[in-house]
mmCIF file as gemmi writes it, N, C-alpha and C atoms, coordinates in Angstrom:
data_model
loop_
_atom_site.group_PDB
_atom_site.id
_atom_site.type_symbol
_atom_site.label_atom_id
_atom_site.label_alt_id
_atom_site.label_comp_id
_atom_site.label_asym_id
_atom_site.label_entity_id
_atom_site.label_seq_id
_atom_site.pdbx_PDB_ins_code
_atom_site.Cartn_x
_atom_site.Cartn_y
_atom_site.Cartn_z
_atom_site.occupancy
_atom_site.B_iso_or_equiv
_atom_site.pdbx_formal_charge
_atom_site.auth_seq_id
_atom_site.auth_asym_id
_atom_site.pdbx_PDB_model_num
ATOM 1 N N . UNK Axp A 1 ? -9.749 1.399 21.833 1 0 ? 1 A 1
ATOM 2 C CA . UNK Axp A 1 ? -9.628 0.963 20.432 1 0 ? 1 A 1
ATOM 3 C C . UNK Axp A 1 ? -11.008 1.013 19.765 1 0 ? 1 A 1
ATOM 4 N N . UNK Axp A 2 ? -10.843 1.428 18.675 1 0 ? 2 A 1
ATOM 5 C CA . UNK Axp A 2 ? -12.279 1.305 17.834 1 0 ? 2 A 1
ATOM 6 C C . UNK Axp A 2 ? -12.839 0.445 17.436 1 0 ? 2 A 1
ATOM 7 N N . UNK Axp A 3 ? -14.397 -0.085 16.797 1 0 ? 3 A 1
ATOM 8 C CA . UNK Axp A 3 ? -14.678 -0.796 16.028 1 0 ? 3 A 1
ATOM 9 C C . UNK Axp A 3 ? -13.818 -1.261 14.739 1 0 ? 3 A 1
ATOM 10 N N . UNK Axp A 4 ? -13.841 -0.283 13.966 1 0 ? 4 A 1
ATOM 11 C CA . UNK Axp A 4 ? -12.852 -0.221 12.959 1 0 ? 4 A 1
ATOM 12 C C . UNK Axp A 4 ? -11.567 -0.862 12.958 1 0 ? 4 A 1
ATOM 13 N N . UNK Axp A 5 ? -10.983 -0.587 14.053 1 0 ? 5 A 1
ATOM 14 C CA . UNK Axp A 5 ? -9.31 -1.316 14.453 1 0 ? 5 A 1
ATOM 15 C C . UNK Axp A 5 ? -9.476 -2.783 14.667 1 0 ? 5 A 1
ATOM 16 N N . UNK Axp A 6 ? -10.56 -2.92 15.252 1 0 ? 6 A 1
ATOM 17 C CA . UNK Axp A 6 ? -10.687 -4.659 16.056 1 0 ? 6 A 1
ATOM 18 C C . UNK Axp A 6 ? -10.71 -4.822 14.424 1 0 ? 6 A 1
ATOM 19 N N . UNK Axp A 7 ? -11.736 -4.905 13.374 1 0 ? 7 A 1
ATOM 20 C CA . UNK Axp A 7 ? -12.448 -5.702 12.193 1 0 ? 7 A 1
ATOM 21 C C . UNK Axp A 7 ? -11.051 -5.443 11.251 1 0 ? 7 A 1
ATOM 22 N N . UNK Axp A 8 ? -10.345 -4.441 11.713 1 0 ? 8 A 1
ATOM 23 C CA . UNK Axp A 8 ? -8.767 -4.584 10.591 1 0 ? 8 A 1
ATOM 24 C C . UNK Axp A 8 ? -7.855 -5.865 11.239 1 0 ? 8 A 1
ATOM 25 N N . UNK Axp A 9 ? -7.707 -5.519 12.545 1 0 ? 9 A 1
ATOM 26 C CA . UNK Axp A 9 ? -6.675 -6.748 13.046 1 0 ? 9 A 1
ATOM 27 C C . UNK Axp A 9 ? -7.461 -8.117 12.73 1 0 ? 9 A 1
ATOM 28 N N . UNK Axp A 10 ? -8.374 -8.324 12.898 1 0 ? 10 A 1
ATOM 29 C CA . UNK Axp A 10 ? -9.698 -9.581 12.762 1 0 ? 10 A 1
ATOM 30 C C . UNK Axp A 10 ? -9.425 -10.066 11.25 1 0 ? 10 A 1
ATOM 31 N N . UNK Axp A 11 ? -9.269 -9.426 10.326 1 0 ? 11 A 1
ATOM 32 C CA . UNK Axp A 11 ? -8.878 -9.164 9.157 1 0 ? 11 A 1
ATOM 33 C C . UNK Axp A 11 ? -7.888 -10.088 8.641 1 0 ? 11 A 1
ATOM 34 N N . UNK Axp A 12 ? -6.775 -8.884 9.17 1 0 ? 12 A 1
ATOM 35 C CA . UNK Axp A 12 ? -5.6 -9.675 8.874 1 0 ? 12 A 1
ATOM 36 C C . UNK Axp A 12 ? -4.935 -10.641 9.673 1 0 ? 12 A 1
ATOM 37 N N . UNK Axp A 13 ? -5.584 -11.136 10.748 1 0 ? 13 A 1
ATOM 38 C CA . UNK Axp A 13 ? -5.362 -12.04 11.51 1 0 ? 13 A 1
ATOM 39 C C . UNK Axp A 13 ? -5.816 -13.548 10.503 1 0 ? 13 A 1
ATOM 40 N N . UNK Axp A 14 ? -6.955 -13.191 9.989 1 0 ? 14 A 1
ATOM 41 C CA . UNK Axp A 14 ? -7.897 -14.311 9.043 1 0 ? 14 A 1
ATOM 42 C C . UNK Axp A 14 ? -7.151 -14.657 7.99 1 0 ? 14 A 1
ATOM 43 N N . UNK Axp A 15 ? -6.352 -13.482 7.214 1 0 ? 15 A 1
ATOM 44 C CA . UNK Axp A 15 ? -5.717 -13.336 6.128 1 0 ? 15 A 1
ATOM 45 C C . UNK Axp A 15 ? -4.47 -14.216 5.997 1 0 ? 15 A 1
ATOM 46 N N . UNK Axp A 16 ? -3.823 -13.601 7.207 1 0 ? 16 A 1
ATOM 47 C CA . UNK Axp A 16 ? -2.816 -14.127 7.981 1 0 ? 16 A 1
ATOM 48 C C . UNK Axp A 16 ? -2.466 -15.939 7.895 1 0 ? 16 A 1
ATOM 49 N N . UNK Axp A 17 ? -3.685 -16.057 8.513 1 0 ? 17 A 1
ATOM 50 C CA . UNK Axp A 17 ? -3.823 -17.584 9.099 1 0 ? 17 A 1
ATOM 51 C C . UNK Axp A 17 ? -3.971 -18.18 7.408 1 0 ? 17 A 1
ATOM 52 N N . UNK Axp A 18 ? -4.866 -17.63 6.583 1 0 ? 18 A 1
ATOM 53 C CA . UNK Axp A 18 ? -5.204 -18.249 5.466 1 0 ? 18 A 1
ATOM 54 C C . UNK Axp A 18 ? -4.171 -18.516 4.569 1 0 ? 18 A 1
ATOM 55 N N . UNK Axp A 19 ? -3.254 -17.954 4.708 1 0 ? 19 A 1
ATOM 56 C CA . UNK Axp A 19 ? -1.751 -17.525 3.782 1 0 ? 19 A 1
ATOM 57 C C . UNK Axp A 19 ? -1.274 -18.937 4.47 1 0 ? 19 A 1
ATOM 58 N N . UNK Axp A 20 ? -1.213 -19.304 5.758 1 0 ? 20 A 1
ATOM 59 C CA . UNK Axp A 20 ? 0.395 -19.612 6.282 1 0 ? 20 A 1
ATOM 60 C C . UNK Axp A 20 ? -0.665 -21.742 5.703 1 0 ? 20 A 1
ATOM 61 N N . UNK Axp A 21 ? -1.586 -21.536 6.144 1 0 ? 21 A 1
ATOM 62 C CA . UNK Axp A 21 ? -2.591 -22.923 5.673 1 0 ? 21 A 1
ATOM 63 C C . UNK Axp A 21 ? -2.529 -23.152 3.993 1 0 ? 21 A 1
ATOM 64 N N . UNK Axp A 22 ? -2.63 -22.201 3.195 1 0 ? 22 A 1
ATOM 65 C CA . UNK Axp A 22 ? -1.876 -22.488 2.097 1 0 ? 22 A 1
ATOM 66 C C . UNK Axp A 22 ? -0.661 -22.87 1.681 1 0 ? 22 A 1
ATOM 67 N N . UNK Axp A 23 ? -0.1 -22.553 2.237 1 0 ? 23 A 1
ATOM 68 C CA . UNK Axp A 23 ? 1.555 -22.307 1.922 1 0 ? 23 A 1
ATOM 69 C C . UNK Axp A 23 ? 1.811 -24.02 2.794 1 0 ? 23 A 1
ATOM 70 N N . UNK Axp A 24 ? 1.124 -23.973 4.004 1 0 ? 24 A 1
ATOM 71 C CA . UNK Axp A 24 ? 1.619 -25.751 4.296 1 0 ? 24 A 1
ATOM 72 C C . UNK Axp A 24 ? 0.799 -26.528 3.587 1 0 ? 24 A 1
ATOM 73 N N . UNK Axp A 25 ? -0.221 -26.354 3.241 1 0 ? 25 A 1
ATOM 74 C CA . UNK Axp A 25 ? -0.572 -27.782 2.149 1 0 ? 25 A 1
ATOM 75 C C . UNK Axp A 25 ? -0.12 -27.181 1.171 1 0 ? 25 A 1
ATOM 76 N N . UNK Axp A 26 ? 0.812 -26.314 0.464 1 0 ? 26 A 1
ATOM 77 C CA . UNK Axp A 26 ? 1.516 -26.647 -0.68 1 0 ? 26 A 1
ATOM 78 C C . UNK Axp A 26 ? 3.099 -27.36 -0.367 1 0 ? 26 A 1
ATOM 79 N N . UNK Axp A 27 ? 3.412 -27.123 0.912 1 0 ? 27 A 1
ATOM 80 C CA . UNK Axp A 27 ? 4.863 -27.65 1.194 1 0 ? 27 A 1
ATOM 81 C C . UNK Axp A 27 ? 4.59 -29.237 1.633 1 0 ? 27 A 1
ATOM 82 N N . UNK Axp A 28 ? 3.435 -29.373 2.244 1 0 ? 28 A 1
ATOM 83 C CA . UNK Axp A 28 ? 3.184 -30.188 2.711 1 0 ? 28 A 1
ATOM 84 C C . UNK Axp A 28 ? 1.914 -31.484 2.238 1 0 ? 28 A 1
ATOM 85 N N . UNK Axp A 29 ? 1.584 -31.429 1.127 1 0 ? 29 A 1
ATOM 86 C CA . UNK Axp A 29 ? 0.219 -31.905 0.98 1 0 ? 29 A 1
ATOM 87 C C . UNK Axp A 29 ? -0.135 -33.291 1.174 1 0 ? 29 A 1
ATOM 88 N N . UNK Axp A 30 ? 0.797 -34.504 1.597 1 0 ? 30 A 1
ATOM 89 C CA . UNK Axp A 30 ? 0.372 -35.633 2.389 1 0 ? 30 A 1
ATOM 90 C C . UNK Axp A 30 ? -0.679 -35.403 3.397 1 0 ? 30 A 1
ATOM 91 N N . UNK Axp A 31 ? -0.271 -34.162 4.05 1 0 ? 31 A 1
ATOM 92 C CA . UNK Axp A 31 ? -1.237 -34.065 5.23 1 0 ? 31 A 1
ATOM 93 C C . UNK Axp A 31 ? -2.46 -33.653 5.181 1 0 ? 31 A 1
ATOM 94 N N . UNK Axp A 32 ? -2.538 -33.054 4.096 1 0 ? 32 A 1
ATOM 95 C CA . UNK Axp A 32 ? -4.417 -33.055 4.04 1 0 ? 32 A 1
ATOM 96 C C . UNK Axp A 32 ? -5.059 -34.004 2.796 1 0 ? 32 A 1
């Protein structure tokens, strides 16, 4: 695998995570 491939999955792994942490403190916002 390339440089390139790791820093895309790394990416949207970050992206990923950042989406689903939004989306629960908007469903959820007692908790933070």
């Amino acid at each position: 695998m390339t440089t390139d491939g790791i820093i895309s999955i790394v990416l949207v792994v970050i992206a990923a995570l950042t989406a689903i942490y939004l989306f629960v403190a908007l469903l959820d916002p007692e908790r933070f």
